[in-house]
C-alpha positions as CSV (number, residue, x, y, z in Angstrom):
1,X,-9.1,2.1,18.6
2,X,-12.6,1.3,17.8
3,X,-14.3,0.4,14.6
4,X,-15.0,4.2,13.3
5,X,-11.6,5.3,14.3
6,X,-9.9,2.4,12.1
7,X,-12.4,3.0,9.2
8,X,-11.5,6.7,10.0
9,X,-7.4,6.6,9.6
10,X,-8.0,3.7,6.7
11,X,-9.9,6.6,5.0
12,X,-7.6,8.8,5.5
13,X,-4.4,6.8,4.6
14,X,-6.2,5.8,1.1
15,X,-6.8,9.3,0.2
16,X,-3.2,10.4,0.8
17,X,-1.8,6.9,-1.1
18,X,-3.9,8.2,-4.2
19,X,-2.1,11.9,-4.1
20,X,1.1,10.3,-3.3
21,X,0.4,7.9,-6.5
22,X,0.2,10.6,-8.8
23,X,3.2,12.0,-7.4
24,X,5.1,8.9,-7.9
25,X,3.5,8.3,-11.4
26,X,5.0,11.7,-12.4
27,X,8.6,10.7,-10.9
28,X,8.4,7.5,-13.0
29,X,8.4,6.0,-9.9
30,X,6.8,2.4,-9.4
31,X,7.1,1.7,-5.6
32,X,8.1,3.0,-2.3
33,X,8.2,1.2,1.6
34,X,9.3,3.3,3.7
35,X,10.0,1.8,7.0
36,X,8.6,3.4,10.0
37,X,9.8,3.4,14.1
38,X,6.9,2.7,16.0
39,X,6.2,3.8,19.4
40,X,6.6,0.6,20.7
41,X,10.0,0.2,19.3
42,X,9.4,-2.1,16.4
43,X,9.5,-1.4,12.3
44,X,6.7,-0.8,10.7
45,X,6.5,-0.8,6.8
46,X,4.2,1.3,4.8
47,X,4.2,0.4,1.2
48,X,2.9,1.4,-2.2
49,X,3.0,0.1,-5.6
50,X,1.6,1.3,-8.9
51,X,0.8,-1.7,-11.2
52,X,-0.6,-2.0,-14.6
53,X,-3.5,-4.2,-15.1
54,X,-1.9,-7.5,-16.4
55,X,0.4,-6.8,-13.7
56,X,-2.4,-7.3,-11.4
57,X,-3.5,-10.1,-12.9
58,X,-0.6,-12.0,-12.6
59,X,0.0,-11.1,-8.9
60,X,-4.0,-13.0,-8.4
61,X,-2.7,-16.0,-10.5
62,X,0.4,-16.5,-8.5
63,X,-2.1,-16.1,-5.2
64,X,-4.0,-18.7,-6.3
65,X,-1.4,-21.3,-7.2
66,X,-0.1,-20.7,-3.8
67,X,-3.5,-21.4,-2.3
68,X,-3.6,-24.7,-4.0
């Protein structure tokens, strides 16, 4: 896959996340990972999850005391 194709499917897999975001915000629904079969026989995981802002915040903070 070259560099158009993955900015391509990227595109395309952010503009369905944001539909399926307001679906889930609707359902009251804060995360989903469904897991996928590949092809090649392994898992894949495709996950989403709708956070608030201070949420947000603290998932950065607890990055970069991890970093330290």
């Amino acid at each position: 896959m070259n560099q158009k194709d993955l900015e391509t499917v990227l595109q395309a897999w952010i503009n369905a996340s944001l539909e399926l975001a307001a679906v889930m915000e609707v359902q009251g629904m804060t995360r989903i990972a469904p897991v996928l079969q590949l092809a090649s026989g392994k898992d894949g995981e495709l996950s989403l999850r709708i956070v608030t802002p201070e949420e947000e915040d603290e998932d950065w903070e607890d990055d970069e005391e991890g970093d330290a």
